[in-house]
Residue frames as qw, qx, qy, qz and C-alpha x, y, z in Angstrom:
[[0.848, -0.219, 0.452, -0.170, 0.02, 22.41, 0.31],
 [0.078, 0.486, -0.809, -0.320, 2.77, 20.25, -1.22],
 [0.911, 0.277, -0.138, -0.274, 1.40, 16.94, -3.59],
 [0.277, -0.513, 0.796, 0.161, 2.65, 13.58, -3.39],
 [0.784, 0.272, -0.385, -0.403, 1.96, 11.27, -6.77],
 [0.611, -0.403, 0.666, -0.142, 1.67, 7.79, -5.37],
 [0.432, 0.395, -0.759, -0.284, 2.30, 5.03, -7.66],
 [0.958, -0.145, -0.188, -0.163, 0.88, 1.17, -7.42],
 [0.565, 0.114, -0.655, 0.489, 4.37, 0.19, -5.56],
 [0.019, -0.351, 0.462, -0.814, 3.53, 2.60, -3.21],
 [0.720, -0.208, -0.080, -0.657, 0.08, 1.86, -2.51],
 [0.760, 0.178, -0.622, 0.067, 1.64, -2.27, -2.61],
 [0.549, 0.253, -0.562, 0.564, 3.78, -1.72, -0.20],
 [0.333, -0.334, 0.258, -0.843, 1.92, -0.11, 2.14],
 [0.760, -0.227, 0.162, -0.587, -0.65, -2.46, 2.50],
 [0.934, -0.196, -0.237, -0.181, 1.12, -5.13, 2.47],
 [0.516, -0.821, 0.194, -0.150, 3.47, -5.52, 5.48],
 [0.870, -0.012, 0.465, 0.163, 5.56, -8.50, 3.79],
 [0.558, 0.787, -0.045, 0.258, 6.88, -6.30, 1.05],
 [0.574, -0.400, -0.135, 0.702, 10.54, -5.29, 1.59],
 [0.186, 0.257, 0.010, 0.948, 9.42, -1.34, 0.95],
 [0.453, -0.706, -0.544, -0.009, 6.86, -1.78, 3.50],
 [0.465, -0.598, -0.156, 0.635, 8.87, -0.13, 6.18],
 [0.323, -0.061, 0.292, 0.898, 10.14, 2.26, 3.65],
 [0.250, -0.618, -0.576, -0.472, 6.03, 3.23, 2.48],
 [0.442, -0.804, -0.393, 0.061, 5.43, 3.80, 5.98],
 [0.334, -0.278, -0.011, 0.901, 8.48, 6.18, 6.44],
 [0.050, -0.312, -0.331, -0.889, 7.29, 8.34, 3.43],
 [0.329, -0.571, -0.629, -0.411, 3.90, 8.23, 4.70],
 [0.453, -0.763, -0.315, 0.336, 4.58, 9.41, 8.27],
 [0.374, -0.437, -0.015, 0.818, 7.34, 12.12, 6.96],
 [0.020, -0.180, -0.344, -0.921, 4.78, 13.66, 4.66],
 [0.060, -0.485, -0.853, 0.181, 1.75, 13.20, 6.73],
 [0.132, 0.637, 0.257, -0.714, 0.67, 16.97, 6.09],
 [0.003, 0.198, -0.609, -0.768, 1.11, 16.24, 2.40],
 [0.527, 0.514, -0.277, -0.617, -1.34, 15.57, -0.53],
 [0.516, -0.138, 0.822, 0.199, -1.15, 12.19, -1.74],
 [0.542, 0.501, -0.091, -0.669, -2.48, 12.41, -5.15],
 [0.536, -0.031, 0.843, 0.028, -3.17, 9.12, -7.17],
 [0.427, 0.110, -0.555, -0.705, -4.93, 8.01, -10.60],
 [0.842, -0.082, 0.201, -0.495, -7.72, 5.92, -11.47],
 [0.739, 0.386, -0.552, 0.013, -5.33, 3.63, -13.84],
 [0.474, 0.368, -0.726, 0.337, -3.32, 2.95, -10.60],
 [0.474, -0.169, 0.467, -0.727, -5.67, 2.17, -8.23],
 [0.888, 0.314, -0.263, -0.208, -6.97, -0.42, -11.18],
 [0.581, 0.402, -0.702, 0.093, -3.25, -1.90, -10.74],
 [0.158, -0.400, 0.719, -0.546, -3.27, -1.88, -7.44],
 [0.693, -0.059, 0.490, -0.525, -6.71, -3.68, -6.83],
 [0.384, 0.681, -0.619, -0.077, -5.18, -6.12, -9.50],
 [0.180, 0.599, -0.710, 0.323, -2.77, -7.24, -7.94],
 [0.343, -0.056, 0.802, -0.486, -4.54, -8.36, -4.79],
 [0.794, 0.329, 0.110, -0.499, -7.51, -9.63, -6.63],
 [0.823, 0.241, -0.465, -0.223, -5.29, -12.16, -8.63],
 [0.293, 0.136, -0.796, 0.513, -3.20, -13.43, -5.37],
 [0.689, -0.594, -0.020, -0.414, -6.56, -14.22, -2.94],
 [0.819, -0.475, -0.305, 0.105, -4.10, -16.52, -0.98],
 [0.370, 0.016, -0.260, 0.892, -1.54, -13.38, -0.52],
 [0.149, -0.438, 0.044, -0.886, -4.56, -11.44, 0.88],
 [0.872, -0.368, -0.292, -0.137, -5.89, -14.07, 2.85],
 [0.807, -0.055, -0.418, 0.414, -2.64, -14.55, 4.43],
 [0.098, 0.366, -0.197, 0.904, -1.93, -10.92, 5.01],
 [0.497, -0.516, 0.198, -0.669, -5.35, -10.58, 6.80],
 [0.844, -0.271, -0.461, 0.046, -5.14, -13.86, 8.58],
 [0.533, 0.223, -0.312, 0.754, -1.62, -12.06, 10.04],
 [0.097, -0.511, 0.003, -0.854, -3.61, -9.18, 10.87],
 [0.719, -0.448, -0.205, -0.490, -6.18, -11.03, 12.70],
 [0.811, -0.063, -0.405, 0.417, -3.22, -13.01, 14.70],
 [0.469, 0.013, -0.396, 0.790, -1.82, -10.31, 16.12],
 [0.106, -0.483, 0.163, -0.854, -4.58, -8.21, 17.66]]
């Protein structure tokens, strides 16, 4: 099985749809979908970060979410 070392951009960008490497997260992520994703704990820390000091860019993101289903 082939490993992929994600990185706090990656992780970013994924979840939030408003990045411009959103689209580009979700490519990788569907053309390695049989991969490995392999991660740390340090960058998981950045990641939850990130959103944790911007509550009104995670509020907004799920507010989006909740609009559109």
């Amino acid at each position: 099985m082939t490993a992929l070392f994600a990185d706090t951009f990656y992780w970013i960008a994924l979840a939030d749809s408003t990045d411009s490497a959103h689209r580009r997260a979700l490519t990788i992520t569907a053309e390695r979908a049989g991969w490995l994703i392999v991660t740390t704990d340090e960058v998981l820390t950045e990641y939850l970060t990130f959103f944790s000091t911007r509550p009104s860019l995670f509020a907004a993101r799920q507010q989006m979410v909740s609009n559109a289903c």
